[in-house]
C-alpha positions, 0 to 999 in steps of 0.5 A: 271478115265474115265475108272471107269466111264465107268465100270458101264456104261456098266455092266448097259448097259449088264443088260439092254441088258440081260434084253431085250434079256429076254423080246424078248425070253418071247414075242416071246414064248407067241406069238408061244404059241399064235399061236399054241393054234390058229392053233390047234382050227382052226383045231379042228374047221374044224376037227368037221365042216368036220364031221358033 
């Protein structure tokens, strides 16, 4: 009895885990893009400032 109370219980548990472990990777992608996008204008930035 306990047991199939427990079964859903944790297949509810694994997707919500799954589904933070898909939030975690999506965060984590948009900050480096994020990042990268703000590191390469920095350095276009300077690039163009430098030659001019």
């Amino acid at each position: 009895f306990i047991i199939c109370l427990l079964k859903p219980l944790f297949l509810a548990m694994f997707l919500i885990y799954c589904n933070y472990l898909l939030l975690l990777n999506l965060l984590i992608f948009c900050w480096s893009r994020q990042i990268i996008v703000h590191f390469n204008l920095s350095d276009i930035f300077s690039k163009s400032y430098r030659t001019s």
